[in-house]
Residue, then its C-alpha position, 0 to 999 in steps of 0.5 A: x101381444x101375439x094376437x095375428x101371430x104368424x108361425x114359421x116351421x121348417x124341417x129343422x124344427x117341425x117336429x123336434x118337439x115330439x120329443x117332450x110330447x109337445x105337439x107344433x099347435x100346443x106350443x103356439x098356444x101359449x102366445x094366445x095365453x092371455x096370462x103369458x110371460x115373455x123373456x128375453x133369453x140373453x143367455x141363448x141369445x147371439x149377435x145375429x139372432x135375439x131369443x125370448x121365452x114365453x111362458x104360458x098355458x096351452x089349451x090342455x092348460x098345460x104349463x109350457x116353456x117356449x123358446x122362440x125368435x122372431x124372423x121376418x115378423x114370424x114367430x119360429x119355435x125353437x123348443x117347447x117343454x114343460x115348465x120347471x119349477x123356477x118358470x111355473x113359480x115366475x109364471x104364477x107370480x106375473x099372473x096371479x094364478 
């Protein structure tokens, strides 16, 4: 699904995701998780801007949470975390792992 993925990161979340000890490239990682999960996230979601979660492994095979919108076909992260147990419990269900 994210195969070419172009990512967009400006100074308003460059490095906000420092602070749940995620670096930018270990968040984009999940998007090439062949096994990946993506949601809609109605719940964040506004008129002017639609979000989705992605659920997915890093490289690290970390468990991450990815809170993303698509603006002018760039994927632009707005967070990244671990997963909680409620996400790795979906993630594992739809991947079979």
């Amino acid at each position: 699904m994210f195969d070419e993925a172009e990512f967009e990161w400006d100074k308003g979340n460059i490095d906000k995701n420092t602070k749940h000890n995620i670096a930018n490239n270990e968040a984009e990682e999940v998007f090439f998780d062949k096994g990946n999960v993506v949601l809609d996230d109605n719940k964040h979601s506004t008129n002017k801007e639609t979000r989705h979660m992605i659920l997915g492994r890093s490289k690290q095979q970390r468990k991450l949470s990815v809170i993303f919108t698509i603006r002018k076909s760039k994927i632009r992260i707005i967070s990244a975390r671990d997963m909680n147990k409620k996400e790795r419990r979906s993630y594992e269900e739809n991947t079979k792992v």
